[in-house]
C-alpha positions as CSV (number, residue, x, y, z in Angstrom):
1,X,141.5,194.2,102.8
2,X,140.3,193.1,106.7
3,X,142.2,189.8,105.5
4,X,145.4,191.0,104.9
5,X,145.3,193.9,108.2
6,X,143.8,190.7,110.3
7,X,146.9,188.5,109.1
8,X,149.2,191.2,110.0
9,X,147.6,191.8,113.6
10,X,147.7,187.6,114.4
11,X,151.6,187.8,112.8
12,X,152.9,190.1,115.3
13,X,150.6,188.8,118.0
14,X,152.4,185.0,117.3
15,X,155.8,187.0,116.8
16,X,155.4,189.0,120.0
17,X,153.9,186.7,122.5
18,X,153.8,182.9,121.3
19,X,157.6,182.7,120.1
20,X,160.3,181.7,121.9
21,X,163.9,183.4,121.5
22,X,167.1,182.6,122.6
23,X,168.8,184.1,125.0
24,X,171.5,186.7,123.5
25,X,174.6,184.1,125.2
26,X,173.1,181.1,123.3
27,X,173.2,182.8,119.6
28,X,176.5,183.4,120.9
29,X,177.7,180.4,121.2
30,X,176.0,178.6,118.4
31,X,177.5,181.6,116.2
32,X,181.2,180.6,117.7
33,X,180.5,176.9,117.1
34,X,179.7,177.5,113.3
35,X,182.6,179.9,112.6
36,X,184.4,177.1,114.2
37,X,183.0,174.7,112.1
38,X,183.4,176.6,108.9
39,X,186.7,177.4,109.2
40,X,187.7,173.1,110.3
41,X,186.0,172.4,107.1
42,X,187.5,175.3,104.7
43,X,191.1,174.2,106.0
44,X,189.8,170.4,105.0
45,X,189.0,171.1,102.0
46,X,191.4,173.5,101.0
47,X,194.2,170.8,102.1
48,X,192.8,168.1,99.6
49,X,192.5,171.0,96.6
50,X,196.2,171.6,97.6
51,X,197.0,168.1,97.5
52,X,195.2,167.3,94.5
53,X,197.0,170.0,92.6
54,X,200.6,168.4,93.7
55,X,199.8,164.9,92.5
56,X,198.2,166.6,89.2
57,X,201.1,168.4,88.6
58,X,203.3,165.6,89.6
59,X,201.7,163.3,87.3
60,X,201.6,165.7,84.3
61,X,205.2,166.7,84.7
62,X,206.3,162.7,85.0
63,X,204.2,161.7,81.6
């Protein structure tokens, strides 16, 4: 049982004083940049499912 309460204590201890977080503005930004992202590459692919679908139905309705 001291194991486990000792692992707890040197968690928080690391959590508390040894990490480093990012400042508020930089989640921020890196949050923007991967909606950004997300959405680029959602419109992408959604644009060749689109375009797939024409040429399938294209090719189907020419056989």
């Amino acid at each position: 049982m001291t194991k486990l309460i000792n692992f707890f204590k040197e968690s928080y201890d690391e959590m508390v004083h040894k990490v480093t977080w990012s400042k508020y503005s930089e989640l921020q930004s890196s949050s923007v940049l991967v909606l950004v992202a997300s959405l680029i590459f959602a419109l992408f692919i959604g644009l060749i499912d689109i375009s797939f679908e024409n040429l399938l139905d294209w090719y189907y309705h020419n056989l």
